[in-house]
Every structure is written in C-alpha cells, then in structure tokens.
C-alpha positions as a Markdown table, in Angstrom:
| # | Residue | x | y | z |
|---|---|---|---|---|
| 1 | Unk | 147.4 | 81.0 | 141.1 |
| 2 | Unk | 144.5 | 82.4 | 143.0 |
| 3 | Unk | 141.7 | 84.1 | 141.3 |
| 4 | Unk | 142.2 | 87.6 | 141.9 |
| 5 | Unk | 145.9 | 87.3 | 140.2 |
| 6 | Unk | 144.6 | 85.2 | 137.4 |
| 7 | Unk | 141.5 | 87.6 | 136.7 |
| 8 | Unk | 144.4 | 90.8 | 136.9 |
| 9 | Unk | 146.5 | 88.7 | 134.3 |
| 10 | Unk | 143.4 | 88.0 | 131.9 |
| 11 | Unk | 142.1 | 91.4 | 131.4 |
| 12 | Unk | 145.6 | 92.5 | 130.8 |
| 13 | Unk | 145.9 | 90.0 | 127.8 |
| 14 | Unk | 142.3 | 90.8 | 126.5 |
| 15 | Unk | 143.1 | 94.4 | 126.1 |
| 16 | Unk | 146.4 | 93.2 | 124.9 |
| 17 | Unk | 144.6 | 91.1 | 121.8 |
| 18 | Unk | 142.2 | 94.5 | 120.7 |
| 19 | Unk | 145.2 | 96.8 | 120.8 |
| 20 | Unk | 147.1 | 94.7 | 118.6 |
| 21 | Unk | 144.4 | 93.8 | 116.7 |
| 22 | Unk | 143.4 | 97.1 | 115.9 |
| 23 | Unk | 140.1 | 97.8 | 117.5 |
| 24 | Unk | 140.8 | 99.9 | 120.3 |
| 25 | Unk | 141.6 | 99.1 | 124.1 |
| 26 | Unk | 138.9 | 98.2 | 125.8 |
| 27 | Unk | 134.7 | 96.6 | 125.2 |
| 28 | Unk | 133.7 | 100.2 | 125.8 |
| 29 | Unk | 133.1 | 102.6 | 122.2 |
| 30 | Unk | 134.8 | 105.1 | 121.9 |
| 31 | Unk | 131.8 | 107.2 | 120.7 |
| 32 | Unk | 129.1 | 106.4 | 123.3 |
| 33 | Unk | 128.0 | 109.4 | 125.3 |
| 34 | Unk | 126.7 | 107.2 | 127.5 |
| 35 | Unk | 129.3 | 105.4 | 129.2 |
| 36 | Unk | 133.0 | 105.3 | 131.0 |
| 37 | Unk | 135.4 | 105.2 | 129.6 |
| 38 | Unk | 138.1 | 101.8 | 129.8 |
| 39 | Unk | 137.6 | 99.0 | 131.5 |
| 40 | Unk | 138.1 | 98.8 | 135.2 |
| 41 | Unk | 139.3 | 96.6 | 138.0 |
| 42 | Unk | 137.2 | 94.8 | 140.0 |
| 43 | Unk | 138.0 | 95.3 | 143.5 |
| 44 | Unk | 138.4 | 91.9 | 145.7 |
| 45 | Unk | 136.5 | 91.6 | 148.6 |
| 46 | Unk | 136.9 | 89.3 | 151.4 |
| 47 | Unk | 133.9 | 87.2 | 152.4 |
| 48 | Unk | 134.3 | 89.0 | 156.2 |
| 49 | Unk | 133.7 | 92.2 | 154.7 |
| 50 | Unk | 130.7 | 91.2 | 152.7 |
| 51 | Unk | 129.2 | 89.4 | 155.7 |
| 52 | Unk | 129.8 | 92.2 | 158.1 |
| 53 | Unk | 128.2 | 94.8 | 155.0 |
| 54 | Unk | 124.9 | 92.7 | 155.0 |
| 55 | Unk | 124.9 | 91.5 | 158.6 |
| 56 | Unk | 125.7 | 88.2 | 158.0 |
| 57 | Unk | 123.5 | 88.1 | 155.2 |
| 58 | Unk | 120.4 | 89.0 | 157.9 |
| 59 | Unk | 117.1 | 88.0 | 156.4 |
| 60 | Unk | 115.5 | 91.5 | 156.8 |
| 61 | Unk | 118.4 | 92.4 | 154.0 |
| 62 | Unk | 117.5 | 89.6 | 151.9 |
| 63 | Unk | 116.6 | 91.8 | 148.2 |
| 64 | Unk | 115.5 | 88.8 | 146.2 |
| 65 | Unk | 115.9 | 85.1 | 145.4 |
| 66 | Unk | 116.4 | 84.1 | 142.0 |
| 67 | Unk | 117.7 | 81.2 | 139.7 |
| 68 | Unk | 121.8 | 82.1 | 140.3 |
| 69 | Unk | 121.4 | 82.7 | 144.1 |
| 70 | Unk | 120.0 | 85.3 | 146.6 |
| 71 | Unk | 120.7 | 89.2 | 146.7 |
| 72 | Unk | 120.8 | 91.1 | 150.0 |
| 73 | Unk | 120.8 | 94.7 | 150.6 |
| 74 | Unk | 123.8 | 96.1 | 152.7 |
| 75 | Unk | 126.8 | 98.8 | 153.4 |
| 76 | Unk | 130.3 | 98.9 | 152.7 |
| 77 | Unk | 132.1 | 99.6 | 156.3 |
| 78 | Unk | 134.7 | 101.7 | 154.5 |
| 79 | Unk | 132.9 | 104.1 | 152.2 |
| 80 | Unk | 129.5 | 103.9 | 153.8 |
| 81 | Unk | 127.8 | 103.6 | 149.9 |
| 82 | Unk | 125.1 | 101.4 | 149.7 |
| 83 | Unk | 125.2 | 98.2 | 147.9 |
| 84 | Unk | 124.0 | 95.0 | 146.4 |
| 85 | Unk | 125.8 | 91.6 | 147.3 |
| 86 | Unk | 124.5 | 88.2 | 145.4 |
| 87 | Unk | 125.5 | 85.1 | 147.2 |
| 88 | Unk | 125.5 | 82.7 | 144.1 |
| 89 | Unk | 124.0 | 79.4 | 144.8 |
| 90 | Unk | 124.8 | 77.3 | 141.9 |
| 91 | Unk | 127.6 | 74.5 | 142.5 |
| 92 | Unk | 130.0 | 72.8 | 139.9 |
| 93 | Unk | 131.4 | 73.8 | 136.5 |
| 94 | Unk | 128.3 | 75.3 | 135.1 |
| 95 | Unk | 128.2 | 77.8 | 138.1 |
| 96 | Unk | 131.6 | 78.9 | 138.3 |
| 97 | Unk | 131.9 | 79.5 | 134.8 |
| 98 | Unk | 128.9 | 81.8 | 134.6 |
| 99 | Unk | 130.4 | 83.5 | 138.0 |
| 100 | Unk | 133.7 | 84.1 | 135.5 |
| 101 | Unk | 132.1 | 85.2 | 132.3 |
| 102 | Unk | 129.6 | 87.8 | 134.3 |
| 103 | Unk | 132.9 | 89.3 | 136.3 |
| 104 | Unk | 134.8 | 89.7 | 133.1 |
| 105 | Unk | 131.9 | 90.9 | 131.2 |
| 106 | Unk | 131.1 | 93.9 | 133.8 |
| 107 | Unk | 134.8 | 94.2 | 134.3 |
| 108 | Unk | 134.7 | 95.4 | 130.6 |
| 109 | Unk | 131.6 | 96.8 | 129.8 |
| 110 | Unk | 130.2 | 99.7 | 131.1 |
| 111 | Unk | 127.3 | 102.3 | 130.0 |
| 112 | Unk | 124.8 | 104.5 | 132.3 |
| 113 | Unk | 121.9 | 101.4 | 131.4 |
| 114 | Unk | 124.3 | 98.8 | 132.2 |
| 115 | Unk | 124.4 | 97.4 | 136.0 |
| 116 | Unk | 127.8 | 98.5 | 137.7 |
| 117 | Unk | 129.9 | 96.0 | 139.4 |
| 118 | Unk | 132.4 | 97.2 | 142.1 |
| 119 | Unk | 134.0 | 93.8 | 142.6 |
| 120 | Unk | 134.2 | 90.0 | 143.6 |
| 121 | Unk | 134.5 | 87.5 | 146.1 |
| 122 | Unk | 135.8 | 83.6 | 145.7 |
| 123 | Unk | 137.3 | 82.1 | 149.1 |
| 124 | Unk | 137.2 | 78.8 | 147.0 |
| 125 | Unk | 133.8 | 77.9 | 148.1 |
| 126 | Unk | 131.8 | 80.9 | 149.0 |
| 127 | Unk | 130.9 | 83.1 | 145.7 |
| 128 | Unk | 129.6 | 86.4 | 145.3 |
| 129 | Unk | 129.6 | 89.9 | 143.5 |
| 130 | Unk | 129.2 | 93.3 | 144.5 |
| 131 | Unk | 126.9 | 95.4 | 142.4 |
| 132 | Unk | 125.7 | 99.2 | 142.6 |
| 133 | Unk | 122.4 | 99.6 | 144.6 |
| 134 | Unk | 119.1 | 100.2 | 143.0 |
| 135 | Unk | 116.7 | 101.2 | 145.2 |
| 136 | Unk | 113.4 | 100.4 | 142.8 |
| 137 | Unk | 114.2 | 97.1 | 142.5 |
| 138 | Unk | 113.5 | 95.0 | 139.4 |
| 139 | Unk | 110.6 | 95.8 | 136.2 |
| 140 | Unk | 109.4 | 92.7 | 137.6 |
| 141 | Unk | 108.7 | 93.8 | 140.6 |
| 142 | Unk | 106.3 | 96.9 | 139.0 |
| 143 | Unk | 105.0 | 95.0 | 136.2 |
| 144 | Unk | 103.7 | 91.8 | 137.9 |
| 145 | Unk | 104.7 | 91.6 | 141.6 |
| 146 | Unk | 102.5 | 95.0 | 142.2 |
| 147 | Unk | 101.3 | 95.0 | 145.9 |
| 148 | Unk | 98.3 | 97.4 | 147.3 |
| 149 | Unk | 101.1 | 100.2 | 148.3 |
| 150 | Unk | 102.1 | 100.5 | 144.7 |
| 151 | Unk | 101.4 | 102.2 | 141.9 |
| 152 | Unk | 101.4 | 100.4 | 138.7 |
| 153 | Unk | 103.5 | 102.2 | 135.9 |
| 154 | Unk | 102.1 | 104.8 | 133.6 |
| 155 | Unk | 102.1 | 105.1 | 130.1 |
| 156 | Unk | 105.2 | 107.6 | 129.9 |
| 157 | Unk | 107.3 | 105.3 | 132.5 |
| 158 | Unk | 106.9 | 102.6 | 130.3 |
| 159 | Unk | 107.9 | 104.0 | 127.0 |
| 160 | Unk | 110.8 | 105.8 | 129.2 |
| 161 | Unk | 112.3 | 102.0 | 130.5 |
| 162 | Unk | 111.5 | 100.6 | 127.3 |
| 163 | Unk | 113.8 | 103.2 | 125.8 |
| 164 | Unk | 116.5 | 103.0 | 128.3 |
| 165 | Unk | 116.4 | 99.4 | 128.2 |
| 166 | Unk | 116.8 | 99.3 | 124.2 |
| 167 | Unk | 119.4 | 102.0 | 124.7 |
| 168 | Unk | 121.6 | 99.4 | 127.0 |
| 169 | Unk | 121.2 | 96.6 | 124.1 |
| 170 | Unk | 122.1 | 99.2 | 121.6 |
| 171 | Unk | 125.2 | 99.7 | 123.0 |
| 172 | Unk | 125.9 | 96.1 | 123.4 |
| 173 | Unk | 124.8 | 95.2 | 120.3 |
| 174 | Unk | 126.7 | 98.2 | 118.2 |
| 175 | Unk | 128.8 | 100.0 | 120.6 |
| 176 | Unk | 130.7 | 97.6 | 122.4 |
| 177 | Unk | 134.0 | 96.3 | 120.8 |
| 178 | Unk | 133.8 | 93.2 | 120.1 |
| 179 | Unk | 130.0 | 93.2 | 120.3 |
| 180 | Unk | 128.0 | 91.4 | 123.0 |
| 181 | Unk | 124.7 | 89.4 | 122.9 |
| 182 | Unk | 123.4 | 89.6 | 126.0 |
| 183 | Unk | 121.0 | 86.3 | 125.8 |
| 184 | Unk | 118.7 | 86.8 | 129.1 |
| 185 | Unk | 116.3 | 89.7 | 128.6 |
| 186 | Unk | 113.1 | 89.4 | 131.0 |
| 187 | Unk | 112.1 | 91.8 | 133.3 |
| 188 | Unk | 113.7 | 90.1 | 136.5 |
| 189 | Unk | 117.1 | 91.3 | 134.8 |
| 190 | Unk | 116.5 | 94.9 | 134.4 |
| 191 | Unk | 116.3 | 96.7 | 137.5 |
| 192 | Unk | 115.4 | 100.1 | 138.0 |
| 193 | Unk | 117.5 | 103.5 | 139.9 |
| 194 | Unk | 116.2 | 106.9 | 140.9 |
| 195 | Unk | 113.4 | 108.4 | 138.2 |
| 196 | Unk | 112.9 | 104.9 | 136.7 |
| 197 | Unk | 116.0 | 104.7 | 135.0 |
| 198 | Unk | 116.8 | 100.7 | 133.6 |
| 199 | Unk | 119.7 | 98.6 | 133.8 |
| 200 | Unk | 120.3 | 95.8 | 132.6 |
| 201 | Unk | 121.9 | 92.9 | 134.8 |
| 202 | Unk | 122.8 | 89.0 | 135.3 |
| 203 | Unk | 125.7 | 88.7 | 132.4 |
| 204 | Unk | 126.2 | 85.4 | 133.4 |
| 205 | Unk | 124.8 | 84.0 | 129.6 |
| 206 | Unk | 126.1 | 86.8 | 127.6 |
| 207 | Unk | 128.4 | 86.2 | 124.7 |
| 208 | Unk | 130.8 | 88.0 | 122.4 |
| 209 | Unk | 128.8 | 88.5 | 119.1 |
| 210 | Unk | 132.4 | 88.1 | 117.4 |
| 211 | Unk | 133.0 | 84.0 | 116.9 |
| 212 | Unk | 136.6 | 84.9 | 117.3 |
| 213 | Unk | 137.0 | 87.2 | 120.6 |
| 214 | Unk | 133.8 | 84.7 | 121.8 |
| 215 | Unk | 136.3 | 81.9 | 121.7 |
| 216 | Unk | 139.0 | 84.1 | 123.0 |
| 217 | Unk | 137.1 | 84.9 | 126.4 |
| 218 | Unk | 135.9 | 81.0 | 126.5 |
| 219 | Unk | 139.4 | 80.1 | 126.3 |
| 220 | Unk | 140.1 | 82.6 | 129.3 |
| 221 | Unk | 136.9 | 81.2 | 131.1 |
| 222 | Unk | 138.5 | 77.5 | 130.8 |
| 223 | Unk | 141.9 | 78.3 | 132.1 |
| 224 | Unk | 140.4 | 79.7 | 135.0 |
| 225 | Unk | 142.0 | 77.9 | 138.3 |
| 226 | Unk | 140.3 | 75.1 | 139.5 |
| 227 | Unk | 138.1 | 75.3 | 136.8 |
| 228 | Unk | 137.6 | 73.7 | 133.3 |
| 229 | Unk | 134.5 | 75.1 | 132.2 |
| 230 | Unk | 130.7 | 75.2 | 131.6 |
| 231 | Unk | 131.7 | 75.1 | 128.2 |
| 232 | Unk | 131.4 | 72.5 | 125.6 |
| 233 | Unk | 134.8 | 72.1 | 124.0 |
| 234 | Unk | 136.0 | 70.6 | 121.2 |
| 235 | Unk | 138.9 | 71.0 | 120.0 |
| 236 | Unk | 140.9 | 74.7 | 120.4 |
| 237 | Unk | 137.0 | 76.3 | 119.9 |
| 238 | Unk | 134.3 | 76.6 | 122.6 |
| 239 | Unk | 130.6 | 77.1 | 122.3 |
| 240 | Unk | 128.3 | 78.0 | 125.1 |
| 241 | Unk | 125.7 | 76.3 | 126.3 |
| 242 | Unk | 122.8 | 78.2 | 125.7 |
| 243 | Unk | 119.8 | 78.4 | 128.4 |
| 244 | Unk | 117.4 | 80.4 | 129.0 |
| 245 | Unk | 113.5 | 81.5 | 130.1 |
| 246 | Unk | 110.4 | 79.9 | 128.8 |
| 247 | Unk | 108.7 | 82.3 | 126.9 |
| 248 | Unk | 111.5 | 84.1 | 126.1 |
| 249 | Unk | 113.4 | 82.0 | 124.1 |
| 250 | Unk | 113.9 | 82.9 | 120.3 |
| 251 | Unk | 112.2 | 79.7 | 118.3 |
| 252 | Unk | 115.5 | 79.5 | 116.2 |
| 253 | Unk | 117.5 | 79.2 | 119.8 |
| 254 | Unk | 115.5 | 76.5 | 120.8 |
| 255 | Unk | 115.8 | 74.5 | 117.2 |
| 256 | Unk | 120.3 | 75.3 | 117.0 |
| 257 | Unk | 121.1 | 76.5 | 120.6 |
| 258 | Unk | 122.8 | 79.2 | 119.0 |
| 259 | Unk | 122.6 | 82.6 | 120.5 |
| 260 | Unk | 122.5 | 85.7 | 118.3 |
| 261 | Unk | 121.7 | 89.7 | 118.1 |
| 262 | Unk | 118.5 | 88.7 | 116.1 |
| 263 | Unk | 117.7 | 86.2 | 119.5 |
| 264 | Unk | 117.7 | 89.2 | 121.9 |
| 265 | Unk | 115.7 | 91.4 | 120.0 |
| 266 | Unk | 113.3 | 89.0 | 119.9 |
| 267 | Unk | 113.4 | 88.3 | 123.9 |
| 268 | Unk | 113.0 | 92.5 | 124.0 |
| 269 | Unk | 109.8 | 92.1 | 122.1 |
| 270 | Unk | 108.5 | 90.0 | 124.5 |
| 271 | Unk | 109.6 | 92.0 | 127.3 |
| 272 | Unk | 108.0 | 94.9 | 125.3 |
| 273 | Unk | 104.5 | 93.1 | 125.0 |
| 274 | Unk | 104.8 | 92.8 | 128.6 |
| 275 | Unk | 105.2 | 96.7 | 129.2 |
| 276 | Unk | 102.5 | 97.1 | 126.7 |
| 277 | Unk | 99.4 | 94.1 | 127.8 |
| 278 | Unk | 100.8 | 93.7 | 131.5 |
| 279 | Unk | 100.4 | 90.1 | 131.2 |
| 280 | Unk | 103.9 | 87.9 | 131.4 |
| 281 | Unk | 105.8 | 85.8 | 128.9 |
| 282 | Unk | 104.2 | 82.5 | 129.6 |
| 283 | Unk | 100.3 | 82.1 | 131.7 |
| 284 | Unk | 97.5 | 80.0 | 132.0 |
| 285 | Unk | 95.1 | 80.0 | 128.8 |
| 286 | Unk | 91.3 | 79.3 | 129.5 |
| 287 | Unk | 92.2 | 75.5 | 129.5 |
| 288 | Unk | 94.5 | 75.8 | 132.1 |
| 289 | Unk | 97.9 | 75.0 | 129.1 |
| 290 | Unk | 100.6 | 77.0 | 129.2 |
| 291 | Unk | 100.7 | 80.3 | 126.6 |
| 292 | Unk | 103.1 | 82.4 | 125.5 |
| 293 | Unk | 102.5 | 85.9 | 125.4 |
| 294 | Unk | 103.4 | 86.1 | 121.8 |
| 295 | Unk | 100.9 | 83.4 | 121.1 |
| 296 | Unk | 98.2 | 85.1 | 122.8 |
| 297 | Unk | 98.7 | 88.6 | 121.2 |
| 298 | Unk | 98.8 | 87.3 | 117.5 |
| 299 | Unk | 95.4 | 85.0 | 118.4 |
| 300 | Unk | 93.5 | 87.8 | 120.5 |
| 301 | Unk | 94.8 | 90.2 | 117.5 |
| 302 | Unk | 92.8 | 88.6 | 115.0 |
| 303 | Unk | 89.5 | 89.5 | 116.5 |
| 304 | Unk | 90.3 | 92.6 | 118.5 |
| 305 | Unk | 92.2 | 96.0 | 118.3 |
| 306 | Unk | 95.1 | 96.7 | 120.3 |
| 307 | Unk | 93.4 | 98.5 | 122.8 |
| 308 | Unk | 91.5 | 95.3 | 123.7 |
| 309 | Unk | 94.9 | 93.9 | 124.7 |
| 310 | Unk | 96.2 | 97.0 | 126.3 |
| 311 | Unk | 97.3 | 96.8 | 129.9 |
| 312 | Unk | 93.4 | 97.6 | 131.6 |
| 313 | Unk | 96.2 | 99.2 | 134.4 |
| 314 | Unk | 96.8 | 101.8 | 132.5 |
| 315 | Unk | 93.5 | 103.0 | 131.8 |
| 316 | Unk | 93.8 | 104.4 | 128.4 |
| 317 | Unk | 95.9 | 106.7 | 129.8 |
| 318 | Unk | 97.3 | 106.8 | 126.5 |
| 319 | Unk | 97.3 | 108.2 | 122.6 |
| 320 | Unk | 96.0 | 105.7 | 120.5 |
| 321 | Unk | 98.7 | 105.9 | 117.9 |
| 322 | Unk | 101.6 | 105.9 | 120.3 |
| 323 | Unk | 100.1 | 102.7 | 121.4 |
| 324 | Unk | 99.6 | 101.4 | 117.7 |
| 325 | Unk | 103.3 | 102.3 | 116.9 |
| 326 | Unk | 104.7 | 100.3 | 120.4 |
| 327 | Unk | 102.9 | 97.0 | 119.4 |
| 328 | Unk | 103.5 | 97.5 | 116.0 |
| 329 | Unk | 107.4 | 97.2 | 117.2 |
| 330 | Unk | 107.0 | 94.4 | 119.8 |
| 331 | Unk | 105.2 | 92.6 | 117.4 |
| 332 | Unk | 108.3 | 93.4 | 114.7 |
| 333 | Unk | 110.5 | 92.1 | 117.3 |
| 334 | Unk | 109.0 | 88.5 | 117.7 |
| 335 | Unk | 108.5 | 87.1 | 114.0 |
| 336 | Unk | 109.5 | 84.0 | 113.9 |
| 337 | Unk | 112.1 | 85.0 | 110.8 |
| 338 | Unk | 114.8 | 86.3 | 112.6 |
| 339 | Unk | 115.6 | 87.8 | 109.7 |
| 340 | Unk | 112.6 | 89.9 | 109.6 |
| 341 | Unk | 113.3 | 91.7 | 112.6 |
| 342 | Unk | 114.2 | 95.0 | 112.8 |
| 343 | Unk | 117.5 | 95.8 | 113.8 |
| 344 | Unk | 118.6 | 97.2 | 117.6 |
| 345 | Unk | 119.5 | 100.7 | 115.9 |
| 346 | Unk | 116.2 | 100.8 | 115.0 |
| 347 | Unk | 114.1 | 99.4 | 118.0 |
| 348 | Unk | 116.1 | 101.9 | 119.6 |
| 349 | Unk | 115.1 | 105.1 | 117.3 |
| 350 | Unk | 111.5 | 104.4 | 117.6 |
| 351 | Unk | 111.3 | 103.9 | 121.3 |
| 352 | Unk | 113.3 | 107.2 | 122.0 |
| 353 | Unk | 111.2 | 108.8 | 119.6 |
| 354 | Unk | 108.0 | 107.6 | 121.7 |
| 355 | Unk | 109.5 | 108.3 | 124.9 |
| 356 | Unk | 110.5 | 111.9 | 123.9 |
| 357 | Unk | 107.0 | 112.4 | 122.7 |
| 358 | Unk | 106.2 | 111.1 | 126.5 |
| 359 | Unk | 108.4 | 113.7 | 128.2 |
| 360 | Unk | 107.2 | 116.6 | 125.5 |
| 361 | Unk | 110.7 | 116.8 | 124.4 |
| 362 | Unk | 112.3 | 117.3 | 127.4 |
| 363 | Unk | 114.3 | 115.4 | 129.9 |
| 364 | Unk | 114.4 | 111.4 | 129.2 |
| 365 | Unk | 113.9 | 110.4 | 133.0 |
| 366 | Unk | 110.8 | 111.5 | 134.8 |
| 367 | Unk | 109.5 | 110.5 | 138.3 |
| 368 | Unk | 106.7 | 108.8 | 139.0 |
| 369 | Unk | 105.4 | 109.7 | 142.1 |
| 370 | Unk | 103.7 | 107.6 | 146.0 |
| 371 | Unk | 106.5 | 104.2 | 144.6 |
| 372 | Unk | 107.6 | 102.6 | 147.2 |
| 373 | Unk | 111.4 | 101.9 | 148.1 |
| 374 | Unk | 112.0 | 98.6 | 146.4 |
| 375 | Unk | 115.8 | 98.0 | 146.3 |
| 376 | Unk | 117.3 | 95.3 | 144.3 |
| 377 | Unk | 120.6 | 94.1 | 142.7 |
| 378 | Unk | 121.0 | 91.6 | 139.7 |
| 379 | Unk | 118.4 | 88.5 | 140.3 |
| 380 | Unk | 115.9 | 89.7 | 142.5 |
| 381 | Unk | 113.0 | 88.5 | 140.9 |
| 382 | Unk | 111.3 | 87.8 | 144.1 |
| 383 | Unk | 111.2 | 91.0 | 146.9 |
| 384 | Unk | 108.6 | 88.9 | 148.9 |
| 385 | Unk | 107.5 | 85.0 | 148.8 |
| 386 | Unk | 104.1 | 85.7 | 149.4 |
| 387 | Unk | 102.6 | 86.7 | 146.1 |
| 388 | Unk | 99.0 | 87.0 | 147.3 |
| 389 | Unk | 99.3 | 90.7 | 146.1 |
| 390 | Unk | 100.2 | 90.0 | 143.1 |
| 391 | Unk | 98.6 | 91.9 | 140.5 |
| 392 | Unk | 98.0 | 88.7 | 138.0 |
| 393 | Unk | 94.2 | 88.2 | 139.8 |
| 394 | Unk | 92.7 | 88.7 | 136.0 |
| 395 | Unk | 92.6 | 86.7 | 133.1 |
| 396 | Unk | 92.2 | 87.7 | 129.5 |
C-alpha cells in the first residue's frame, strides 16, 4: 500500500477511535477561538512539483539548515502562494518515523500559533513537507543570530511572542483532544509571521499526553509501509524514544526519558529566560565549561537583581515590575520539582496579562518596525553559516 493511501486510511480510523470513544472527532477543541476546525488532508505532492516550486532546491532559496534537514523558500506553480518545503535528511527507522508522527500530528492539530502544513512528499527515498511561509523566520534568528541590519526585539515584542508562544502550548496541553506534549521547545522551533506573531513547529518528538491514544498513534506509526518504527516496542505498547536539546532538557527527562506536560513547561522557562537575559540555553562560563542558562540565572541571582541579568539590548526599555513578574515565571517554570511548576493555564494567564499591559489593552500583535525579511519554515535555525554577526560578542 503506498503512503498516501495508508496515511488516508489512518486518519480515518483515528477519528473513528474518539468518535466512538466519546471525545469528539477530531485533536482540535471544540472551544478554542483560536483554531479550525477538524482535521484536514494533507495534500500529496510529487517530488517534480516541489523541485520545480524551489528551483531545484536553488541555494539562493535555501531558508535554513537544521538537525532534520534543510528548508528552502519557494512557490507553488498552481496557486502562486508562497511556501516552505524541508528536504528531511535523516535516513533509517528513526527518520521515517519522526517524518510519520509530525504529518499526522499537523494533519490533526491545528490553531492560529501552530505551524500549518499543506501536505507531504515520500517517492520512497526522497522526503519532504510543505509548510505555510513565514517570512520573519525563526525567534532564533532575532534573539541570537541578530546581524547589523536588524533590530533586536523590544520589550513589548517579547512579552507579545512569549504570550503567543504559551498560547500554542496551551492549546496543546488543554485544548487538544487527546492532549499533546509537544517535547522540543527552543527558539529554532518557533518561527515568526507578519506583526511577530509565533508558531510553533518541528512535531517530529511530540507525543499524545494520553498513555492510551499515545500508543494508539505509535501503533499507527509502526504499521506504516516499509516501516517498523523509531519506536521501542515491547509487547502490544510502544514508548518513544525521547531526545532532545542540551539545555533544554527537563532534569527528570534526562534521569526516566519520559516526556511530560510538566517537561515542556520547563523547556518554555528556558526559552523564556532567553527572551528575558538574551543569552542562550547553554554558553561558555568564564572557564571556558559549558553553562546552562538556568544555572547561570540562579548563581548571578544571588548577588544581583534582575536587572543586572536583563538583556543590556533592551536597554531598560522596560517597567521594572513587569520585568520582576516575567523572571519570577521563567524561573517558576524551571525548578527542578516538576511538581512545583506552574501549570500551562497559568503561564499562559500571566504572560497575556503582561503582554496586554504591553499593547495598553489593545490589539495582541504589534509591529515592530526597519526588520528585515527573514523567511523561514520549521528547522531553520541557521539563515546564514557565517555567524560573524552574531550578536553573542559579550559575556556576562
């Protein structure tokens, strides 16, 4: 059976399983303002069409390199709408599995600060997925990639991605039926549309938060054709192998290997120290070892105030107790108790809160103005190889 038939079959069966057991028809809530409604199809490309869309994947076009493969910037032939293609890279069981679990994932899930997905291709060697355009590229990108043509991000922006980011996991988190732990935050996997607004991308180690429907989609991954998994199996129940980004890593993930909601609030926290002290997840201390960010907040918070920490890029451009109440949560978010944590419902009522305070009340999305074009799709952590403008000259 080729893929596109077997991937028709298997979302037919999934909603199948939630109607009859009760909890609606599709991943999407039902009471979510925020997103469409149902799942949809994927549509199946042909590897011609891609190639042809990106020019035969024409270095100028090339978006990003990142850890599943490289993203290219190009044009559908027959609607003329902009998109993102990324040519995955990684070979064997491991690979395809991820390729099947992110396709079925965005197949199912769907919310305004979730990446789209329009569709697929698999010619049996060649892999790749289409995904909306987003012509700011990724956080990454404005938080630590900054070159002398950009602005860094101000105060509001911040609290405004931050907010839309937490928004996304909300919804994943709560919202989504079964929900969804998501199990990659960092900055390279949130990319950025029109007036700043996040999404998050790169499914390809997200899980069902429900043991049942989690082994339910790894049974679906492992019947794939041609494929028996990048899962461990044992028995009639599968687990996933859980990976993951130094530095972002829950401590309790790296002790079970057992992803859970509790796991990606803490990865938010450090993505939300990052927004906040500008430095990323893991650098250099003054002996040249490797630090976490956590690590280096909690020991330069003993002896300073959380202005000494503050991103210098942002000037102070700031009020002081806004500030106090954003590191207050980061710093929530990353106790090593997992159980300590605030929940996503209300990570996400404090950062709305801040970013509405941001905006005076008004409108969530604002513009920042003089940004450059920086177009991405899922992965792109890298727009340019040659980091010498890299913003990461100073050291605290």
């Amino acid at each position: 059976m080729g893929l596109s038939r077997w991937f028709s079959r298997k979302l037919k069966e999934l909603k199948s399983r939630k109607q009859r057991e009760g909890e609606g028809t599709s991943l999407s809530a039902t009471n979510s303002p925020s997103r469409s409604s149902g799942h949809h199809q994927p549509r199946l490309f042909t590897f011609r069409e891609l190639s042809a869309a990106t020019k035969n994947f024409r270095q100028q076009f090339l978006l990003g390199m990142g850890g599943f493969g490289s993203v290219y910037k190009g044009r559908s032939r027959k609607t003329g709408q902009l998109i993102a293609v990324k040519h995955l890279n990684r070979r064997g069981l491991q690979g395809q599995a991820e390729f099947l679990v992110e396709i079925l994932m965005l197949s199912l899930l769907q919310h305004s600060n979730i990446i789209r997905m329009f569709g697929y291709c698999d010619d049996g060697v060649r892999r790749l997925i289409v995904y909306e355009y987003m012509p700011l590229g990724s956080l990454e990108d404005h938080l630590h990639d900054l070159t002398p043509d950009m602005l860094p991000l101000d105060w509001n922006t911040r609290m405004k991605i931050a907010a839309g980011i937490a928004r996304g996991l909300n919804y994943l988190h709560n919202e989504a039926i079964p929900p969804v732990i998501y199990g990659d935050m960092k900055p390279s996997n949130v990319l950025l549309g029109d007036g700043f607004q996040p999404k998050i991308s790169d499914f390809g180690l997200a899980k069902f938060g429900d043991g049942e429907n989690w082994n339910l989609v790894s049974n679906v991954v492992s019947s794939a054709p041609n494929v028996v998994s990048n899962v461990a199996s044992s028995g009639t129940t599968y687990a996933l192998v859980v990976t993951g980004t130094a530095g972002y890593v829950a401590p309790e993930c790296s002790a079970s290997g057992t992803l859970t909601v509790k796991s990606d609030i803490y990865s938010f926290g450090v993505l939300l120290l990052e927004l906040l002290t500008g430095r990323e997840a893991m650098e250099l201390d003054a002996n040249q070892r490797e630090e976490s960010i956590v690590e280096w907040a909690r020991k330069k918070l003993r002896f300073r105030t959380i202005l000494d920490i503050a991103d210098p890029l942002l000037q102070e451009n700031f009020k002081l107790p806004n500030l106090s109440k954003a590191m207050t949560l980061a710093l929530s978010c990353v106790q090593d108790d997992p159980d300590s944590r605030p929940n996503t419902a209300t990570v996400l009522q404090t950062l709305e809160s801040l970013a509405a305070e941001a905006v005076g009340g008004a409108t969530l999305w604002g513009s920042q103005t003089r940004t450059p074009e920086r177009g991405s799709g899922p992965s792109s952590s890298t727009l340019n190889p040659n980091t010498s403008g890299r913003r990461r000259a100073y050291s605290r």
